[in-house]
C-alpha positions in Angstrom: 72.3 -55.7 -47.5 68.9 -56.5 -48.4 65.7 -55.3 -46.3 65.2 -58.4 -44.0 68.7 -59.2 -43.5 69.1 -56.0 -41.6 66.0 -56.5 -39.9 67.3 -59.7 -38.3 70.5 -58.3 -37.8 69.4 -55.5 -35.8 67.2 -57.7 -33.8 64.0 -56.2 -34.8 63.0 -59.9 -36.8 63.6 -62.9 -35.9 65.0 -65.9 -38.4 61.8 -67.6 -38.1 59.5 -64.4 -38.9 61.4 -63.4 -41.6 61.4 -67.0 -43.2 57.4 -67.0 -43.0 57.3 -63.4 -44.4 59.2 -64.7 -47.6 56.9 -67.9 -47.7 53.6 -65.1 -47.5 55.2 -63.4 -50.2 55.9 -66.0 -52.4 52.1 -67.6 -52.2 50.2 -63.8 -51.6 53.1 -61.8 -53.7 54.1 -58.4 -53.5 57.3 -56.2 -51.9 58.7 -58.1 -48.7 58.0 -54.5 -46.6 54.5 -54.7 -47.2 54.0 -58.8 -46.2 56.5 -57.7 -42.9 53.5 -55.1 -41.8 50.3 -57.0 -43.0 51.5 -60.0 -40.6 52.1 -58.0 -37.8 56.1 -58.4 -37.3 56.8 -54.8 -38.2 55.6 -51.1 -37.6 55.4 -48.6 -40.4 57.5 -46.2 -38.8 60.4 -49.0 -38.7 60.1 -49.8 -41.9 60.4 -46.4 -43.6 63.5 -46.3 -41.4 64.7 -49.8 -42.7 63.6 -48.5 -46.7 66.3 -45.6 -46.2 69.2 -47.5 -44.8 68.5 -50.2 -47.6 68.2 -47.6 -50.4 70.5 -45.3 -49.0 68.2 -42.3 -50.2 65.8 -39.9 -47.7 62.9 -41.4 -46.3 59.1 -39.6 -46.2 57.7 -40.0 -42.2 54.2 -40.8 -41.7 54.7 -37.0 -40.2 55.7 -35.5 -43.7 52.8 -37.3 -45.7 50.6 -35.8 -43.3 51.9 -32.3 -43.8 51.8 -33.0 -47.7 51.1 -29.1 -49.6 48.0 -28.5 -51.4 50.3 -26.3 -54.3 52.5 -29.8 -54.6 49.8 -32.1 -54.2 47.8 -30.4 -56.8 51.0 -30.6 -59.7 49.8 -34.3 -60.0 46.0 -35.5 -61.6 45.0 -38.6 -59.8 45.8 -41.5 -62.2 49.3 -40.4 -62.6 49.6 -40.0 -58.7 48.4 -43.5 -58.8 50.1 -45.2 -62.1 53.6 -44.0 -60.1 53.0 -44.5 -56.6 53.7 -40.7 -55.6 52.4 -38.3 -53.4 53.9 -34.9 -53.6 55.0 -33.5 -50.9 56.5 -30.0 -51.3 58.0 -27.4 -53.6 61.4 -26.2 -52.1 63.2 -23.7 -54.5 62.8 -25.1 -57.7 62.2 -28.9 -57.1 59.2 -31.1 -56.2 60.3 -33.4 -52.9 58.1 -36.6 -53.2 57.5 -39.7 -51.2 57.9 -42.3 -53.9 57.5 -46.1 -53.8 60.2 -47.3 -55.6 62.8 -44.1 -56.0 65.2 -45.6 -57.8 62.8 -46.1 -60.5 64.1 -43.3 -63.0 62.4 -43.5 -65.9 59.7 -42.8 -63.0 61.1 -40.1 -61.8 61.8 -38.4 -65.6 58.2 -38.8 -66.3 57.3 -36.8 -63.2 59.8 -34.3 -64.1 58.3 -34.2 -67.6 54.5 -33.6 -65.8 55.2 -31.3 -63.3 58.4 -29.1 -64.3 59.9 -29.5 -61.1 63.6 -31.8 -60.7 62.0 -34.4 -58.5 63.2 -35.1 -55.3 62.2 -38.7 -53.9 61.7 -40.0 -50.7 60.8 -43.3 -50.0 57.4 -44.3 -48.0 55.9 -47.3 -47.8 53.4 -48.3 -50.3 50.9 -49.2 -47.8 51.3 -45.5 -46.3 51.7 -44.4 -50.3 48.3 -45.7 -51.1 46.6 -44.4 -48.2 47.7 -40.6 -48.7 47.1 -41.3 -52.8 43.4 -41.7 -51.6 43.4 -39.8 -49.0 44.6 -36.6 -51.2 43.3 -37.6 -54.4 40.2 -39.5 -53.6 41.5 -42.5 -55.7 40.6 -45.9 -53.6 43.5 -48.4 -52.7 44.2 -52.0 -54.5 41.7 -54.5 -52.5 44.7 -55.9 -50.7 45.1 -52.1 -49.0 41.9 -51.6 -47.9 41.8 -53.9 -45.1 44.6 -51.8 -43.1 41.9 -48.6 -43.4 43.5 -45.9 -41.0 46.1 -48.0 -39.1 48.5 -46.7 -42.4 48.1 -42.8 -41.6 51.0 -41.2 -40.3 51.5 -40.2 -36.6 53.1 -36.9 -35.7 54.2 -37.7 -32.3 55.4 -41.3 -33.7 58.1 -42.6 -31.5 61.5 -43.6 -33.3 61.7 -46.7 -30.3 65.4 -46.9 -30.6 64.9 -47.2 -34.4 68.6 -46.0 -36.1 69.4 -42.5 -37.6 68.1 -42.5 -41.5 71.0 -42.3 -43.7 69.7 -38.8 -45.0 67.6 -36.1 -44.0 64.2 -35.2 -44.9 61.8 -32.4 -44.7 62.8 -30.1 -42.2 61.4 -29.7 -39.2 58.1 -27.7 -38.9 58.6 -24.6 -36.6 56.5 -24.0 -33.7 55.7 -20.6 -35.2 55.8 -18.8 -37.8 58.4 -15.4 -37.9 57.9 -12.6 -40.6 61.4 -11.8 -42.0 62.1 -8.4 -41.3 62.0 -6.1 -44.5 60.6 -5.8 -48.1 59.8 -9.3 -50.0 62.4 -10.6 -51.8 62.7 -9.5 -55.9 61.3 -12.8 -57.4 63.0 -13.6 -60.6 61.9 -11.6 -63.5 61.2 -13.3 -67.2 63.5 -11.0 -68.5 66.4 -12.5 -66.0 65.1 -16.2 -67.1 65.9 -15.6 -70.3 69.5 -14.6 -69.4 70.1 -18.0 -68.1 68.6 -20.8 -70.0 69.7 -23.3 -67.5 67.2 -24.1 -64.8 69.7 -24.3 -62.1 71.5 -21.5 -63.0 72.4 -18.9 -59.8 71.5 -15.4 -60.4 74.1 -12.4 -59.6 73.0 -10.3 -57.5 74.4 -7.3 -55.9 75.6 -8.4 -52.5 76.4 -12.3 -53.3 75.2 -15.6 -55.7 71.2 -15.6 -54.8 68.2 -17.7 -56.1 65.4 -15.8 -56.6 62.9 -18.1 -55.4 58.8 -18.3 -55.9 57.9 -19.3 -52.0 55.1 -22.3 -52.0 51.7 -22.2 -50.9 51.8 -23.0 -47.5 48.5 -24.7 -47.3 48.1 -28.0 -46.3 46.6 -30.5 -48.9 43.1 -31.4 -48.4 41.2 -34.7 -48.0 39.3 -35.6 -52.0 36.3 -37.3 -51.9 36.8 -40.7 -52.7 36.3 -41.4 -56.6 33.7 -43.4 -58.5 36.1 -44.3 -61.5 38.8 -47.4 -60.4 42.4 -46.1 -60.8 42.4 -48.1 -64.3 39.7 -46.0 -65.7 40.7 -42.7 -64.7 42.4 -40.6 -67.7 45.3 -39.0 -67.6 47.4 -37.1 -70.1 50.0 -38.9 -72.1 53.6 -38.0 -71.4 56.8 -38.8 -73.5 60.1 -38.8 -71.5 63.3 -38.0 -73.6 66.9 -39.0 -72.8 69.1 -36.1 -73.3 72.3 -36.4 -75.4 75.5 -36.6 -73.8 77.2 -33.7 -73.2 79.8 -32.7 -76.2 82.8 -31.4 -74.2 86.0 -30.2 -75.5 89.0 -31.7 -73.0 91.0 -29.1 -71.5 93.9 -28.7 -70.1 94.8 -27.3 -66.8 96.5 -24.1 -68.4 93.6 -24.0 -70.8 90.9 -24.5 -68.6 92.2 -21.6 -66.3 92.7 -19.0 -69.0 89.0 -19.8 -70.5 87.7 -19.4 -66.8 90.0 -16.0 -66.7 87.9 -14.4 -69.6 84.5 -15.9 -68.7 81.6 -13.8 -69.0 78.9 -15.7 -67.6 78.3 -19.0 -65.6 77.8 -21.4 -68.3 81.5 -20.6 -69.7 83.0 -21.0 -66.2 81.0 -24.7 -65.9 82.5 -25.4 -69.7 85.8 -24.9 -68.3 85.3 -27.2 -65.4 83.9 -30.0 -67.3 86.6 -29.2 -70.4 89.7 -30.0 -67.3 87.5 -32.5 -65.8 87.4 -34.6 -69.3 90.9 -34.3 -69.7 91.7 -35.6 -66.3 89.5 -37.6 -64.7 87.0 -40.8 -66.8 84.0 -39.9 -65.2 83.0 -36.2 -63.9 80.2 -34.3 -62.1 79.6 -30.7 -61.2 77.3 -30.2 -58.7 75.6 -26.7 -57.4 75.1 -26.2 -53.9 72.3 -24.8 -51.8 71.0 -25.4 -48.0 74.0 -27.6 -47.4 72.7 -29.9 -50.1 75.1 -30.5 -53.5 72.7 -31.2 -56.4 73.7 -33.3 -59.2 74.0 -30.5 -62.5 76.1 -32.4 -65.5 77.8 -35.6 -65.4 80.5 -37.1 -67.9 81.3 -40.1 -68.4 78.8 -42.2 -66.7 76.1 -44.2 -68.0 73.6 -42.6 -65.4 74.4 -39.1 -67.1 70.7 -38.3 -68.1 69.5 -39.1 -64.2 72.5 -36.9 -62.4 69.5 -34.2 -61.4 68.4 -36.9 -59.1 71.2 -36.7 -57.2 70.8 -35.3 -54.3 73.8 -35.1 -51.4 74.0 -33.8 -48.0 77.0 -32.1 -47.3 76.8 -33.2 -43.0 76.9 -36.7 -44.3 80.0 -38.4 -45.1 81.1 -38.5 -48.7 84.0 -37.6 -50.5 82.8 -33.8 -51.4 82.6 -33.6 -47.2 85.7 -34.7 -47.5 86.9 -31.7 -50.3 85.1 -28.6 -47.9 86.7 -30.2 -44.6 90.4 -30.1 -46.4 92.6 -27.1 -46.1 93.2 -26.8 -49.6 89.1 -27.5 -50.2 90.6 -30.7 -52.1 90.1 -34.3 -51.8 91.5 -37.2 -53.4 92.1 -41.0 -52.2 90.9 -44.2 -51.8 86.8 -44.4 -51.4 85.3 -44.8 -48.1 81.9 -46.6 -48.5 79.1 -44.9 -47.7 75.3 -44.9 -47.3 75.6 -41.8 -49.9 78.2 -43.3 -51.9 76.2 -46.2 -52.8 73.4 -44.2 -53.4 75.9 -41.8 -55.7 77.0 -44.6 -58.0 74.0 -46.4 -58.1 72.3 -43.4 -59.7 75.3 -42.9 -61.9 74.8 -46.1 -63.0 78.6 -47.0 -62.8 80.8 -49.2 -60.1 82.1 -47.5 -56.8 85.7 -46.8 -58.1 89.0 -47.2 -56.0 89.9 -43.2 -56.2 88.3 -40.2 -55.7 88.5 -36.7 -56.2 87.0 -33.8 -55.2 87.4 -30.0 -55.3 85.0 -26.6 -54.1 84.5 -24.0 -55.7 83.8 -21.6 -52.7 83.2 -17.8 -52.2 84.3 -16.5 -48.7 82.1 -19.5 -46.7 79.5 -20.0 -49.5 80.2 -23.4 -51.6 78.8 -22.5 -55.5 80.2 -25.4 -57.0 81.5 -29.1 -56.4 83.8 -30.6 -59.2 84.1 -34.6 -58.1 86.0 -37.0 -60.6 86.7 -40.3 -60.9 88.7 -43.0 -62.7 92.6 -41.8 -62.5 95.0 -41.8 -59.6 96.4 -38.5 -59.4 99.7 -36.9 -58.5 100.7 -34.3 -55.9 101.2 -32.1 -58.7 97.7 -33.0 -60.0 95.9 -32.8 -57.3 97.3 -29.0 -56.5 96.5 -28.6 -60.0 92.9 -29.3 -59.2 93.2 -26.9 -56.4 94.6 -24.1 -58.8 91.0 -24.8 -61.0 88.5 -24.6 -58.3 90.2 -21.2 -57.3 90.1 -20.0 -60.7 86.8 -20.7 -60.8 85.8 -18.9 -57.6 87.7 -15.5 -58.6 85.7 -16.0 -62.2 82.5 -16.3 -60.2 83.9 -13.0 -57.6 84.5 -10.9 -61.0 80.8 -11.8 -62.4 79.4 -10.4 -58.6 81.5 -7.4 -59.7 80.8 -6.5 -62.4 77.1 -7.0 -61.7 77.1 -4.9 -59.0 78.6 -1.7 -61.3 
């Protein structure tokens, strides 16, 4: 449903303001959010709201932007910050959370990836609240047509949500009244040495007590207000970047018997993830594995979509429904069935780039109550026997992970 229909059907626009808006936008131009605030029929704080139930991604509160890290903020040079409407926000393990214009952009979002290092996390804003905090934090002045809204764009911590619905994901967390120093020493960072044991970015490092990520903690600072600039966004330089699409992955198919006796010998993580994706190819037409951290699954490697190269975008909250809720809240931390639609399915399979299919499957890889792994596949109606098959996987996997934690340990 697009953005003004559910305005009007939530009886925050009427017929006849929404029909003027579109007539603005038509003569004046521009995205149908920003001619609904310059005329006066809807807040900013509404219309973030409205942006995440129509993209069906997290939204970026005036509050966030306004709590926006100097360490994040400083990742981007101005004219990039500009070119793709994006204000960093903050660097949480190893990705970039952003407040993004358009976040389904992706060749966007892989050119940001490409500047900054980080996987990019976006969060839509606003671009009238966009530009503001662009000049605000990197002294770049607004399009003409920006200017005349000066301060009314800046983001309100003790905003009011007026009724306004629940956004379809979370954001930033909360920020604590106080700060608490964790008892103890500092945590052991992650060494080059240890990089270099796993090439994969994502990878979890074995530790002695359980699957940790050695994490590098961001600076806490807040970002700070630039003086405005004297170049125009057009003139400022900015360093040429060249985004490439990876190749699809080259997976042997496995079977179940296969996969299991591969994941039996396994000696490190990649080989147990090669033994996922080899059953997955050989049972299901499309496949992701996702890793799991702070209740969130992250998109990791995809087969068999045409979004494969964009699956590190994906970003799914494990409170929401979907069908991996579905897997962890089964018995047999299994799922398969008929799709439910979702705010988070839609979002799902409009970054996969494929259509919502009829089934679903789903299985956790768990150890005691920590979720590693999330094997979903789609594309094949399965049997009983198939589905306790996929069952039979997952736990392989999650005694190959338990014998890594082992053996690290000795």
């Amino acid at each position: 449903m697009k953005l003004g229909e559910m305005l009007v059907r939530d009886g925050r626009l009427s017929e006849e303001q929404l029909d003027a808006a579109l007539k603005f936008q038509a003569r004046d131009g521009g995205r149908i959010g920003t001619v609904l605030f310059e005329h006066g029929f809807i807040d900013l704080e509404a219309l973030t709201v409205y942006l995440g139930l129509e993209l069906g991604i997290p939204i970026a509160t005036g509050a966030m932007l306004e709590r926006a890290k100097r360490a994040a903020v400083r990742l981007l040079p101005p004219a990039i910050a500009f070119k793709h409407k994006c204000v960093p926000l903050v660097v949480q393990d190893r990705q970039l959370i952003a407040a993004i214009e358009d976040p389904h952009d992706f060749a966007t979002l892989e050119a940001l990836n490409s500047i900054t290092g980080y996987r990019v996390l976006p969060r839509v804003a606003p671009e009238v609240r966009i530009y503001y905090y662009i000049e605000r934090y990197y002294g770049v002045a607004r399009p003409a047509r920006f200017v005349k809204f000066a301060d009314t764009a800046r983001g309100d911590e003790s905003a009011v949500d007026a009724g306004l619905p629940s956004p379809p994901l979370p954001g930033l967390p909360p920020v604590p009244a106080s700060l608490v120093t964790a008892p103890g020493p500092r945590p052991r960072l992650r060494s080059m040495k240890m990089a270099k044991m796993f090439d994969d970015s994502e990878a979890l490092e074995l530790e002695a007590d359980d699957l940790i990520d050695a994490l590098d903690a961001d600076d806490a600072a807040p970002a700070e207000t630039a003086p405005l600039a004297e170049t125009t966004p057009m003139q400022a330089s900015a360093p040429r970047t060249r985004t490439t699409i990876p190749p699809p992955l080259m997976v042997t198919p496995m079977t179940a018997d296969v996969a299991m006796r591969e994941l039996a010998l396994a000696a490190d993580r990649n080989r147990i993830v090669e033994a996922l994706l080899g059953y997955a190819a050989s049972t299901f037409e499309s496949s992701v594995v996702f890793t799991v951290r702070d209740n969130m699954a992250f998109g990791w490697k995809a087969l068999g979509v045409p979004g494969y190269a964009h699956v590190e975008h994906v970003l799914i909250p494990l409170d929401a429904p979907s069908v991996l809720q579905s897997a962890l809240a089964s018995e047999t931390n299994v799922f398969h069935g008929p799709l439910t639609p979702s705010t988070v399915g839609s979002y799902l399979y409009k970054v996969l780039g494929c259509a919502e299919p009829h089934h679903v499957s789903a299985g956790a890889i768990t150890i005691g109550k920590r979720v590693v792994n999330l094997l979903y596949g789609h594309g094949k109606e399965l049997t009983p026997i198939q589905i306790g098959v996929l069952g039979q996987v997952c736990k392989s996997a999650a005694e190959a992970y338990t014998r890594l934690i082992a053996s690290k340990k000795k």
